[in-house]
C-alpha positions in Angstrom: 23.3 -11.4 19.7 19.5 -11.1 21.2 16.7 -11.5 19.3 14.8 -9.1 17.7 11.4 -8.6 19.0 8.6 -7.0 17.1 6.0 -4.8 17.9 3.5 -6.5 20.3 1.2 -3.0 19.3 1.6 -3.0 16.1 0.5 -6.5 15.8 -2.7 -5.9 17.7 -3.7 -3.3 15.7 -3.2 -5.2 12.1 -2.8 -8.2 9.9 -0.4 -9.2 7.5 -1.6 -11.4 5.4 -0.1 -14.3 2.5 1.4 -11.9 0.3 2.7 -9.4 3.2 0.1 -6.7 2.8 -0.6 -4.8 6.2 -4.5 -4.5 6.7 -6.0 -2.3 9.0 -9.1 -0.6 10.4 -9.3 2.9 10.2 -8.9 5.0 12.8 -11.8 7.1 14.7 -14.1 4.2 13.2 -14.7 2.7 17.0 -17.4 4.9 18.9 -18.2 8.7 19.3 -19.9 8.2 15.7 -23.6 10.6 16.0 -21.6 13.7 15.1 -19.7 11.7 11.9 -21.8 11.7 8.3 -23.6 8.3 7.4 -20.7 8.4 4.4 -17.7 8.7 6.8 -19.6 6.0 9.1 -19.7 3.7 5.9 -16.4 4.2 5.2 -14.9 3.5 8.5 -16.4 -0.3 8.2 -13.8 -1.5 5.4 -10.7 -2.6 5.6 -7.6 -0.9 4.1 -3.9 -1.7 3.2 -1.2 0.1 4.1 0.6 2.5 1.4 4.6 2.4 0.1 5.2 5.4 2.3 4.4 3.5 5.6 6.3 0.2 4.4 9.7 1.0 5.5 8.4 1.8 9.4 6.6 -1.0 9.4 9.3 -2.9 8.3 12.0 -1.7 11.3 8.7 -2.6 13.7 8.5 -6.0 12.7 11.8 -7.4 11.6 10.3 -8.9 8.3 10.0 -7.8 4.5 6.6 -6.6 3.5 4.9 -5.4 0.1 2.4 -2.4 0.0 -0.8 -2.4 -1.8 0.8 -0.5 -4.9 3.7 -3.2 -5.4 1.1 -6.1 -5.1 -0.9 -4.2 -7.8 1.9 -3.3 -10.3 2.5 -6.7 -9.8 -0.5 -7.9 -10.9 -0.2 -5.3 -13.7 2.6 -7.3 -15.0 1.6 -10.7 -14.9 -1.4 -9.9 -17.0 0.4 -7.9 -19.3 -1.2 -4.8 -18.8 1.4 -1.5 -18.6 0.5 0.5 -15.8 -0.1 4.4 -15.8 3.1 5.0 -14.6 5.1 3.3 -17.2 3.2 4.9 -20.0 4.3 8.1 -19.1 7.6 7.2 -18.5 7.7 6.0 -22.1 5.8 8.9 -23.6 9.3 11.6 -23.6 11.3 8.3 -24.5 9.0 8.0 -27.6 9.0 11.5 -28.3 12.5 12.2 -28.3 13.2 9.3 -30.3 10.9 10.7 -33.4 12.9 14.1 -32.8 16.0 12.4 -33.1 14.4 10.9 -36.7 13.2 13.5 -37.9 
């Protein structure tokens, strides 16, 4: 069975770094940059991560496993013990329907 190859293009355009987060450079950011506002200009010179919904292409691309900037925060979420937003409202019907069932 051959080896798989990733994605010579996809690797020149990013880095994956420790953890496995894609970053990137925003697109349109290179030249062609007088008719742009100073706010999209400033914008253009950060970095950004890739998001969940990109993961799983980028995954088939380069043959690896890889963790988007949400998973690396909810993550971090739980290791200090904080609940996220996202768990809160998932327990808010729980919560309610269990004080229903009470009362």
């Amino acid at each position: 069975m051959p080896k798989n190859k990733s994605h010579k293009g996809l690797l020149k355009r990013v880095k994956i770094t420790k953890s496995g987060k894609i970053k990137f450079k925003p697109p349109r950011s290179r030249h062609l940059k007088s008719n742009k506002t100073g706010l999209q200009v400033q914008s253009y010179r950060k970095s950004r991560h890739a998001r969940s919904g990109d993961m799983g292409a980028f995954e088939k691309l380069l043959f690896r496993g890889l963790r988007s900037q949400e998973q690396h925060e909810a993550d971090d979420a739980k290791a200090a013990g904080e609940t996220t937003a996202a768990t809160e409202t998932k327990a808010a019907p729980k919560a309610k329907r269990a004080a229903k069932a009470k009362a």
